[in-house]
DSSP file (Angstrom, degrees, kcal/mol; ACC not computed):
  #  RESIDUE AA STRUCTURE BP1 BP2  ACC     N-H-->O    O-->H-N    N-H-->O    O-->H-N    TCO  KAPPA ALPHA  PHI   PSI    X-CA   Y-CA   Z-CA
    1    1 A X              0   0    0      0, 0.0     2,-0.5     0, 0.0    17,-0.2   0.000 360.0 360.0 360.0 120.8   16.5  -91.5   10.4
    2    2 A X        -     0   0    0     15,-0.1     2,-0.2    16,-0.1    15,-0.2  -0.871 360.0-162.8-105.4 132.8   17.0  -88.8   12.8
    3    3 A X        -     0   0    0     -2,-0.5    13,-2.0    50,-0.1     2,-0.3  -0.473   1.4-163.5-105.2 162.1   14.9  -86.1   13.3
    4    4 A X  E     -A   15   0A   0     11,-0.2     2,-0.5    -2,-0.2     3,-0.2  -0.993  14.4-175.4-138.2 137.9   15.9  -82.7   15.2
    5    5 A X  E     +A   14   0A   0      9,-2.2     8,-1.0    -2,-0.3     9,-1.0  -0.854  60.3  19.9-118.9 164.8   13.3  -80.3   16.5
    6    6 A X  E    S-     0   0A   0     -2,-0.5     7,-1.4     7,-0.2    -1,-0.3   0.998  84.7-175.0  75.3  58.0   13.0  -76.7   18.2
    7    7 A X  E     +A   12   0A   0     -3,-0.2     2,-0.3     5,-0.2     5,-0.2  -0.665  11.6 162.4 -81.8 153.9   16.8  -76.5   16.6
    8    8 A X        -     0   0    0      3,-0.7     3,-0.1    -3,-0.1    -3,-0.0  -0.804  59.4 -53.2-143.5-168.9   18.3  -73.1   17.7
    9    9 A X  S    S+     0   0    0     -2,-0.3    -2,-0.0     1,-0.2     0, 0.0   0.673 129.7   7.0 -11.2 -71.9   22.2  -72.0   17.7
   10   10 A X  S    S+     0   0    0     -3,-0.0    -1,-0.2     0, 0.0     2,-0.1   0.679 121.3  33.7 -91.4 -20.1   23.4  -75.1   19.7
   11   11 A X        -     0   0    0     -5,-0.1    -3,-0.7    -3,-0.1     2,-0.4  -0.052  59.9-125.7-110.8-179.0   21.1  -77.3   20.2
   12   12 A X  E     -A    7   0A   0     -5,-0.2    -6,-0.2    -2,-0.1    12,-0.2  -0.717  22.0-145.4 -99.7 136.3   18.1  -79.1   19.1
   13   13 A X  E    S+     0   0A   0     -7,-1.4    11,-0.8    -8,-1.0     2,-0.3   0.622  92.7  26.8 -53.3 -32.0   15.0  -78.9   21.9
   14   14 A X  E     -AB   5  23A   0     -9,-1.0    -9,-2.2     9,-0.2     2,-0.4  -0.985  59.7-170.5-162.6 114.8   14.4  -82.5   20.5
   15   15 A X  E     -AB   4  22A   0      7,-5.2     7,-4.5    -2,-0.3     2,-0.4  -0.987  11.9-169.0-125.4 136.6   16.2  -85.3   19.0
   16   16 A X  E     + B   0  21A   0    -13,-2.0     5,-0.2    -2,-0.4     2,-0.2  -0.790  28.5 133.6-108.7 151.3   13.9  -88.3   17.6
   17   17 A X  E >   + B   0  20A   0      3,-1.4     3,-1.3    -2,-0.4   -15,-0.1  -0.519  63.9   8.2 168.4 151.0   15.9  -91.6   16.5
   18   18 A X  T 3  S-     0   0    0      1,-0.2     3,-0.1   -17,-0.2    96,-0.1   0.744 124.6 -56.9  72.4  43.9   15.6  -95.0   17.0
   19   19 A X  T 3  S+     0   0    0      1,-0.2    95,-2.1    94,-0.1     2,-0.2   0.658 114.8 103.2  64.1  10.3   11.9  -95.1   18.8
   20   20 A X  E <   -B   17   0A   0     -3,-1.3    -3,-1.4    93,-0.2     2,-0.4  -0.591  63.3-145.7-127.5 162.8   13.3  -92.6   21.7
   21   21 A X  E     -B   16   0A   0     91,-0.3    91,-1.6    -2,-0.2     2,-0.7  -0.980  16.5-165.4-150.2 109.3   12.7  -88.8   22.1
   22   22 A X  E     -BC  15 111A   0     -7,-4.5    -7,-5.2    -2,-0.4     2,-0.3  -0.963  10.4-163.0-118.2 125.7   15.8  -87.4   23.6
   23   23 A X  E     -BC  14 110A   0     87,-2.3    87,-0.7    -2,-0.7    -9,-0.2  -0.928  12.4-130.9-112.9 137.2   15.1  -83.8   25.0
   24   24 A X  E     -     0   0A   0    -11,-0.8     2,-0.3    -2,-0.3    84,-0.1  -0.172  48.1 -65.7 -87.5 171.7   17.5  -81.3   25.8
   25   25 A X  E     -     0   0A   0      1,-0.1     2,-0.4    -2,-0.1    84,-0.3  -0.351  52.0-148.6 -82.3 122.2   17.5  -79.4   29.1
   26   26 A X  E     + C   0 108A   0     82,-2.5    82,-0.9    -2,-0.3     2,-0.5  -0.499  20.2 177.6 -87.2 137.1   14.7  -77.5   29.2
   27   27 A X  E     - C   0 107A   0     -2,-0.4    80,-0.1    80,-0.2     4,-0.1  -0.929  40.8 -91.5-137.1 157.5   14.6  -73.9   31.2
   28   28 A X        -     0   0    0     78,-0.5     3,-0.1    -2,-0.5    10,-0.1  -0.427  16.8-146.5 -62.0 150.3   11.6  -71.6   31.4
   29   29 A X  S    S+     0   0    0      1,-0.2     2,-0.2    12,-0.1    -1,-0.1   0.338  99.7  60.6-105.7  18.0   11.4  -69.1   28.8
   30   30 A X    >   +     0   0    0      1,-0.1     3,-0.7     7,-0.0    -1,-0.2  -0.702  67.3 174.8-113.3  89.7    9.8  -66.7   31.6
   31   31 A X  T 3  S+     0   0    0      1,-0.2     7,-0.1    -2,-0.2    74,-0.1   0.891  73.3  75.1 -53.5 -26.3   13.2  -66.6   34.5
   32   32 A X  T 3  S+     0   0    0     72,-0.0    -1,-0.2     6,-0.0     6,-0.1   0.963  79.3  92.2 -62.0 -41.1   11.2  -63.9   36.6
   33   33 A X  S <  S-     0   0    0     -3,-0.7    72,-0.1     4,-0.1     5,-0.1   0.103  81.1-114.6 -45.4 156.7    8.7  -67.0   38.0
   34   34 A X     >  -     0   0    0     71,-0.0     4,-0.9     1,-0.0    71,-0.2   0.120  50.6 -67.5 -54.5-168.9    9.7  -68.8   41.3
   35   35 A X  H  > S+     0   0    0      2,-0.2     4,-1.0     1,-0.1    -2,-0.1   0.639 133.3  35.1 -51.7 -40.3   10.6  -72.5   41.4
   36   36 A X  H  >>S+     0   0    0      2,-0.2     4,-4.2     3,-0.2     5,-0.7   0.861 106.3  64.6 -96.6 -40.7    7.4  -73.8   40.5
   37   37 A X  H  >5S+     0   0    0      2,-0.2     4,-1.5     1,-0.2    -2,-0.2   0.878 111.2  40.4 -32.4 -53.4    6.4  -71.3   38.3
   38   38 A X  H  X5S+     0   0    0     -4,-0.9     4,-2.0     1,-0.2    -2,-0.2   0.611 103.4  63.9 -80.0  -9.4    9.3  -72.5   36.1
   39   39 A X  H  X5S+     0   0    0     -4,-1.0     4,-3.0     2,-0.2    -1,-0.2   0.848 110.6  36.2 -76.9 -34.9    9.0  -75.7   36.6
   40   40 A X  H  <5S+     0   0    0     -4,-4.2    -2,-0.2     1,-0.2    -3,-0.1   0.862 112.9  59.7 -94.7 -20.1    5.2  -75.7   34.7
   41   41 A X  H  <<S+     0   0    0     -4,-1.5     3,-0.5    -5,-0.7     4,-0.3   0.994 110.8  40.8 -54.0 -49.1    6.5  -73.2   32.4
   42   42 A X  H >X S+     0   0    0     -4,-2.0     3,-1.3     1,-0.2     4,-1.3   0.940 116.3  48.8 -54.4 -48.9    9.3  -76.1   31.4
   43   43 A X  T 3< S+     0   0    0     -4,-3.0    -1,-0.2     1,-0.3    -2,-0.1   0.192 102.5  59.1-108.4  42.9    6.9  -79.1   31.4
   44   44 A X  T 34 S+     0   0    0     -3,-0.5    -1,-0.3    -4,-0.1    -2,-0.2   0.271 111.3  45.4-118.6   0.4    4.4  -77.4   29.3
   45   45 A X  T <> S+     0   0    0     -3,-1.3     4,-1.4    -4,-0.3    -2,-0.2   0.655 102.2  57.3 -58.0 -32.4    7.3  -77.3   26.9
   46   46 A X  H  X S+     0   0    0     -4,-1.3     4,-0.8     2,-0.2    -3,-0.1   0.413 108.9  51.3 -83.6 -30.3    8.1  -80.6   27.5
   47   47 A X  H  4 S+     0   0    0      2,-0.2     4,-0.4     3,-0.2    -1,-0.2   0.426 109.7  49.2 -51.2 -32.3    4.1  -81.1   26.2
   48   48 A X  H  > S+     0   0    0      2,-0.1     4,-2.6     3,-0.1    -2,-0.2   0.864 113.1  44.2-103.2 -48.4    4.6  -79.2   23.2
   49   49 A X  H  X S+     0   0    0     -4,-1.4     4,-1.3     2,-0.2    -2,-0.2   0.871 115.3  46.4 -68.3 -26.2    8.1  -81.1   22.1
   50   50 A X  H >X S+     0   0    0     -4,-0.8     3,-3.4     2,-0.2     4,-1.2   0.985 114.9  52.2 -67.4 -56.4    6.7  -84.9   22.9
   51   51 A X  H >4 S+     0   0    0     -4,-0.4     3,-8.4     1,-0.3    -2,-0.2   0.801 113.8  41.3 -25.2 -77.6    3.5  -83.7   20.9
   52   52 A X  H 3< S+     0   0    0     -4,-2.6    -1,-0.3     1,-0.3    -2,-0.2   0.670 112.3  52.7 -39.3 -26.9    5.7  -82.6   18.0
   53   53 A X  H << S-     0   0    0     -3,-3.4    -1,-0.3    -4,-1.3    -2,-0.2   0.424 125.3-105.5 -91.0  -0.8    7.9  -85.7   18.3
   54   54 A X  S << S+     0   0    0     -3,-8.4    61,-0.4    -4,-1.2     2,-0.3   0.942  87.9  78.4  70.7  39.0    4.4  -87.8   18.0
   55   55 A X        -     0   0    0     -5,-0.2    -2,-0.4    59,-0.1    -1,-0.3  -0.869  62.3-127.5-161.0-174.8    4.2  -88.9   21.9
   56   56 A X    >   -     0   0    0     -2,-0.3     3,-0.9    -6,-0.2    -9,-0.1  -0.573  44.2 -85.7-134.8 168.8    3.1  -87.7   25.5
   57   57 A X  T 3  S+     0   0    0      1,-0.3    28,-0.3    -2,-0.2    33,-0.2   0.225 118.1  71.2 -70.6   5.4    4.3  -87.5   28.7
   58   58 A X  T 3  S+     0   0    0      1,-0.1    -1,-0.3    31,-0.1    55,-0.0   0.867  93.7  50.5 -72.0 -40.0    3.0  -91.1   29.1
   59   59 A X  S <  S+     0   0    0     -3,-0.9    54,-1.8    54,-0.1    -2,-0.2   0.532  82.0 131.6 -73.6 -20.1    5.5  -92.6   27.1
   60   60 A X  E     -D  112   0A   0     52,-0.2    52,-0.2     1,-0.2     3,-0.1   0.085  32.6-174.4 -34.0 141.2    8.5  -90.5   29.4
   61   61 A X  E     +     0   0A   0     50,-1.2    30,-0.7     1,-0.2     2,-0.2   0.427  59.3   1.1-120.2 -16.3   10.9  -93.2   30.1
   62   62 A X  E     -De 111  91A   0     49,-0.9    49,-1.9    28,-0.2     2,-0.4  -0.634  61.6-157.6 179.8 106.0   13.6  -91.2   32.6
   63   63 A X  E     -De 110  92A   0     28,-1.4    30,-3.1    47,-0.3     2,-0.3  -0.946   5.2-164.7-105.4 149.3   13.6  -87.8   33.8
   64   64 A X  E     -De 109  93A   0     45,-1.5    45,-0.9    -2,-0.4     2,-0.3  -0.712   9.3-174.4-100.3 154.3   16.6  -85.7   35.1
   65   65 A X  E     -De 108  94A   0     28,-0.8    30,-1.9    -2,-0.3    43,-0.3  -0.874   4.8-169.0-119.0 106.5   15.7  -82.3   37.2
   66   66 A X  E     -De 107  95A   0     41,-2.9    41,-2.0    -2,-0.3     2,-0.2  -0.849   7.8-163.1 -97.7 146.1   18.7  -80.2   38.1
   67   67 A X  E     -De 106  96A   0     28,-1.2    30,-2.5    -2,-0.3    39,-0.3  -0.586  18.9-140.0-108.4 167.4   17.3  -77.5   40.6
   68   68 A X  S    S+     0   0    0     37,-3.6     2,-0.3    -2,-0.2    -1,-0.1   0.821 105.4  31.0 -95.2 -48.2   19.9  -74.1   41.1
   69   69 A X  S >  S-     0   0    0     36,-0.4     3,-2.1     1,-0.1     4,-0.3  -0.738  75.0-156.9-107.6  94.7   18.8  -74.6   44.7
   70   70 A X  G >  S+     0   0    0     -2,-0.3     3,-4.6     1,-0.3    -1,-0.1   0.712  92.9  70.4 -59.0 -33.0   18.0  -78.1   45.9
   71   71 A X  G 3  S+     0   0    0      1,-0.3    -1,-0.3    -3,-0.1     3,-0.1   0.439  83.9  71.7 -56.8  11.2   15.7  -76.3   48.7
   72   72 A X  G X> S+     0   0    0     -3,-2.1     4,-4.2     1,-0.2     2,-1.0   0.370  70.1 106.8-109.6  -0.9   13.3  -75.2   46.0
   73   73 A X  T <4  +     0   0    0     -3,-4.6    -1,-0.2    -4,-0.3    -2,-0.1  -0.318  67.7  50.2 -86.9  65.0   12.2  -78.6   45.7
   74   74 A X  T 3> S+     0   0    0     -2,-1.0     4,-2.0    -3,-0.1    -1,-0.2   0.264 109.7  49.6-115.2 -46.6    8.9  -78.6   47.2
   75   75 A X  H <> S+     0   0    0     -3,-0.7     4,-2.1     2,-0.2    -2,-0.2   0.851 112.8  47.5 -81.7 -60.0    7.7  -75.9   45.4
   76   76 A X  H >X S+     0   0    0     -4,-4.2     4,-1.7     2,-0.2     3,-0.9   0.946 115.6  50.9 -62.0 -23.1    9.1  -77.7   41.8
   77   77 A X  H >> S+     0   0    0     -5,-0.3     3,-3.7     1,-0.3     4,-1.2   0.883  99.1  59.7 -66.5 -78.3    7.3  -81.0   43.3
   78   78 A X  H 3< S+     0   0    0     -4,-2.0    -1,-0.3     1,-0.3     4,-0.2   0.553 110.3  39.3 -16.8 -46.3    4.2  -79.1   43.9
   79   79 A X  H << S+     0   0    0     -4,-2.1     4,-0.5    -3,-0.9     3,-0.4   0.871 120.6  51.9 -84.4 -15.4    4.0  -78.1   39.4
   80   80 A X  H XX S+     0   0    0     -3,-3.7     4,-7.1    -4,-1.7     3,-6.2   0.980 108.1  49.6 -56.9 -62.0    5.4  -82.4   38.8
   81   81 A X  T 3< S+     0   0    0     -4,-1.2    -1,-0.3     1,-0.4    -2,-0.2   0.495 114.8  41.4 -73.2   0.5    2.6  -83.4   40.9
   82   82 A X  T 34 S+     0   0    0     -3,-0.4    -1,-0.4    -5,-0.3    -2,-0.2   0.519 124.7  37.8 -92.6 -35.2    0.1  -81.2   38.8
   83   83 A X  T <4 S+     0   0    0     -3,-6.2    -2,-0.2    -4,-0.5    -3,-0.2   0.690  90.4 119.2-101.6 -20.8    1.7  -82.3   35.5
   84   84 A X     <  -     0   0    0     -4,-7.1     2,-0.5    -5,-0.3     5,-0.1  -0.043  59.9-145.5 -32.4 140.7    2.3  -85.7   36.7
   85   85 A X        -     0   0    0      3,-0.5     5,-0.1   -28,-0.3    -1,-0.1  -0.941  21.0-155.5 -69.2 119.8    0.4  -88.7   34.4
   86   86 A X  S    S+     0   0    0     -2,-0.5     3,-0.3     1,-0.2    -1,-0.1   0.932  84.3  46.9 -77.8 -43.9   -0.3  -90.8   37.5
   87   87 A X  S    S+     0   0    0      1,-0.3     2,-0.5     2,-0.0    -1,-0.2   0.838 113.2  51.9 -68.5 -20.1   -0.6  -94.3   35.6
   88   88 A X  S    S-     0   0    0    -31,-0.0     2,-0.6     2,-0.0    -3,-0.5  -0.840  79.6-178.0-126.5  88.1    2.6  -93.5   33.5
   89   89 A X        -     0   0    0     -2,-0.5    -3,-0.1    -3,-0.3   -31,-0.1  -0.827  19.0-134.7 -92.5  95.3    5.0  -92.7   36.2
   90   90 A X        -     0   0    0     -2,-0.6     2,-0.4   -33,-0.2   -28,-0.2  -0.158  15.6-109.0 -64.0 168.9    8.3  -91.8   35.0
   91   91 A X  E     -e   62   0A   0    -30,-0.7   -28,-1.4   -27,-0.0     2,-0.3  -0.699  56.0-173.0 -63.1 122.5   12.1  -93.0   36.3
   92   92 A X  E     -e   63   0A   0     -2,-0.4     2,-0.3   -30,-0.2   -28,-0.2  -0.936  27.0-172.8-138.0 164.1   13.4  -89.6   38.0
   93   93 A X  E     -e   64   0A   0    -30,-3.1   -28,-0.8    -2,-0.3     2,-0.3  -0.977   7.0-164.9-142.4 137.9   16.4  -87.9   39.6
   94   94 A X  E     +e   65   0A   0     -2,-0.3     2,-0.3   -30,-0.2   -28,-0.2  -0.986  11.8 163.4-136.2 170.0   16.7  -85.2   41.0
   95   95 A X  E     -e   66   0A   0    -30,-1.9   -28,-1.2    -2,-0.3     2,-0.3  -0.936  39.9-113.7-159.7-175.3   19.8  -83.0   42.1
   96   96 A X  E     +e   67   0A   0     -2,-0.3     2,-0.2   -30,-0.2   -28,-0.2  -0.877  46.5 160.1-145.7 121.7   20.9  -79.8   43.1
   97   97 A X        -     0   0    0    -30,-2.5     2,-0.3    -2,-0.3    -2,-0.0  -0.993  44.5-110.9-162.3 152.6   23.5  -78.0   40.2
   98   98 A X        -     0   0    0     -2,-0.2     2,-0.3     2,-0.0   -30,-0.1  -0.742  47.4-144.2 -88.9 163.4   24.7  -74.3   39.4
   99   99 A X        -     0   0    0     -2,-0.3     5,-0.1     5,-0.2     8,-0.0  -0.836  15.2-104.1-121.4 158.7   23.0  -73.5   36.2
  100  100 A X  S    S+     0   0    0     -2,-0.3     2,-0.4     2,-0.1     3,-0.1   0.850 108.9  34.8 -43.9 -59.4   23.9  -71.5   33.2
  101  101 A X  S >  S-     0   0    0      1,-0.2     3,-1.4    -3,-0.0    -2,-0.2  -0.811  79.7-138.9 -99.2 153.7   22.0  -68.5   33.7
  102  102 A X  T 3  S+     0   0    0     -2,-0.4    -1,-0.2     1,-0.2    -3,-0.1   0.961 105.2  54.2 -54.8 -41.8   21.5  -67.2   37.9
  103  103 A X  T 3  S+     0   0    0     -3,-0.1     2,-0.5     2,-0.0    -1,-0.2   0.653  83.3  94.0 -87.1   5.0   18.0  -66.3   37.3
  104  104 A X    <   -     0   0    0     -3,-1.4    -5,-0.2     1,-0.1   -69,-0.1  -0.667  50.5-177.7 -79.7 132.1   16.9  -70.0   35.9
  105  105 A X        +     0   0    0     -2,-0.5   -37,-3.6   -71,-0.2   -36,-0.4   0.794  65.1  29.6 -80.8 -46.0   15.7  -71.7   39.3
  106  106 A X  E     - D   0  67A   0    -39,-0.3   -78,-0.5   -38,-0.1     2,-0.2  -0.775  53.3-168.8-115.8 135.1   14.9  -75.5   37.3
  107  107 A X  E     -CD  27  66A   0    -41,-2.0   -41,-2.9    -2,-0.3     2,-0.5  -0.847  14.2-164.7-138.1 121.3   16.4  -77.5   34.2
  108  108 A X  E     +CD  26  65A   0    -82,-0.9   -82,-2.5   -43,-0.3     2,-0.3  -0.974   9.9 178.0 -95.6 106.7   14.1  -80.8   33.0
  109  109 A X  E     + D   0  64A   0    -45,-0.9   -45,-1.5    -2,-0.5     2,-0.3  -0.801  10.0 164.5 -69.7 138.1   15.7  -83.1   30.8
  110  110 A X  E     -CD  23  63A   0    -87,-0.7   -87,-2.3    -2,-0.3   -47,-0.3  -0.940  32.6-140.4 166.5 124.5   14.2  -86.3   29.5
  111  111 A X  E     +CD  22  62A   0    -49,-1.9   -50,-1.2    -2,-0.3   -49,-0.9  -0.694  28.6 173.2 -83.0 167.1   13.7  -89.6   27.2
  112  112 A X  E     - D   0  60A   0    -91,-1.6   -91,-0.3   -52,-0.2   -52,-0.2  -0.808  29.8 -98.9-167.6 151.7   10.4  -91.1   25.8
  113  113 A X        -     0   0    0    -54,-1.8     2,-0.5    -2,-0.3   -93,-0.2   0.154  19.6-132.8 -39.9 165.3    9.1  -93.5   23.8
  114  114 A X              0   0    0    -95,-2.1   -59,-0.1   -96,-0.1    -1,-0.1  -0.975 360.0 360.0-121.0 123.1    7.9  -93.0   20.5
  115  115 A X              0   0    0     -2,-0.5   -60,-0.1   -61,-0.4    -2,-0.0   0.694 360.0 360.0 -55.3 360.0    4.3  -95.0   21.0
């Protein structure tokens, strides 16, 4: 069975199948914040879809971060290292990419278990 959540226009925010939570690239839905700003605006989205999907950010198995400027990563570590679960330390990448719209700073992407 596959389940789709947060569906909009193009997308689904969420795809459940197979014991996995595949999330689509999350961007802030406030663009005026800074780097970090948008970064805890995204993974308190990222909170809301695992919920809905029936897991946490414990269960994350691999996140991607594309930044619009890679020099903003300090600032995005700074809302990770806030959101972070310390015992359940996900796989991550991060990289430097132009992004759809200018004023999104951050994109989070992600799997996780389904517990």
């Amino acid at each position: 069975m596959i389940r789709r959540l947060a569906e909009e226009g193009r997308l689904s925010g969420a795809v459940v199948h197979g014991g996995l939570v595949y999330l689509a690239g999350q961007v802030a839905d406030d663009a005026t914040l800074d780097a970090e700003g948008q970064t805890a605006d995204i993974l308190a989205q990222i909170d809301a879809l695992l919920a809905e999907a029936g897991t946490s950010k414990a269960h994350l198995l691999s996140v991607q971060i594309i930044l619009a400027d890679i020099n903003d990563a300090p600032a995005m570590n700074r809302a990770w290292d806030a959101w972070l679960d310390r015992g359940n330390k996900p796989a991550r990448m991060t990289i430097q990419a132009p992004l759809v719209d200018p004023a999104w700073r951050v994109e989070i992407t992600g799997i996780a278990a389904l517990p």
